[in-house]
N, C-alpha and C positions, 0 to 999 in steps of 0.2 A: 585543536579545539574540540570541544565533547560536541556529539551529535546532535544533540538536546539543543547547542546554544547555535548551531549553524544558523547562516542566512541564505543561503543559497545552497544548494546540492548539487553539483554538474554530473553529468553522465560520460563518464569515459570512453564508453561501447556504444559507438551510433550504429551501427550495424552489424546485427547480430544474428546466425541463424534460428533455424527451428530446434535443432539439436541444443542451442544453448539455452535455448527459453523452457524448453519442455525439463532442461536438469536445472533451472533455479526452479521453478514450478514443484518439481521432484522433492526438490529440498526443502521447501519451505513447508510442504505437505508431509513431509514423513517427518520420523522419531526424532533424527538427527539433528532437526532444529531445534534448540531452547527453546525457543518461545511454544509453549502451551494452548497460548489466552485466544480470545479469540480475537483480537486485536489487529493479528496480518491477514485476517480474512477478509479484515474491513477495508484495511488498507490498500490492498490488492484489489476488492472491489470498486475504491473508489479511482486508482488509477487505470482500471478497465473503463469506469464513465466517464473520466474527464478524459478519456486518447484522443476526441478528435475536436476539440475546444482547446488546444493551446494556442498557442501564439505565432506563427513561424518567424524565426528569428536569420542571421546570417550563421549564428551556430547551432541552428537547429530548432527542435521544439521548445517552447517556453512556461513552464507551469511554476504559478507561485505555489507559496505553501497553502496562503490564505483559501486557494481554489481549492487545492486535496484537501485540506480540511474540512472546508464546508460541506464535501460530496459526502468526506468519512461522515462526519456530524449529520448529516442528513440521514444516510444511511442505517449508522448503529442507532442513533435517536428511536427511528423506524425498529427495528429489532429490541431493543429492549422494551419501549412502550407496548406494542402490538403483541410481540411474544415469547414476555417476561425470560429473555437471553441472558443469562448468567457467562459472567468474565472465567470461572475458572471452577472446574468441578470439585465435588464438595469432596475434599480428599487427606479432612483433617488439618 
């Protein structure tokens, strides 16, 4: 199933160290990742504000989408109105 049509995302790695978070972090910030836009900044930020608002569940944390959504959607809403943030530089 394409990423787009998921209903649920589960997390394979409940417990991860510092070292692994600092090289997704790495990745996500450097050249090597396709994505450009500013799009995983947002995303990133919204699952920095929703970390301690999930759910505890028996398998763990529980976030729907509808919630990271809402943070994202709050967030970039905030950015583009306030201070006219452009998706992708003007590069032709």
């Amino acid at each position: 199933m394409a990423g787009w049509d998921l209903k649920c995302g589960p997390i394979k790695e409940f417990y991860i160290n510092d070292d692994r978070i600092w090289s997704l972090f790495n990745y996500v910030f450097s050249d090597s990742c396709r994505k450009r836009n500013t799009y995983k900044y947002g995303l990133i930020k919204s699952l920095l504000d929703s970390l301690f608002s999930g759910k505890k569940t028996g398998m763990g944390i529980f976030y729907t989408y509808e919630e990271l959504f809402a943070r994202f959607a709050e967030n970039y809403w905030n950015l583009v109105i306030k201070y006219d943030l452009r998706q992708m530089r003007p590069d032709g």
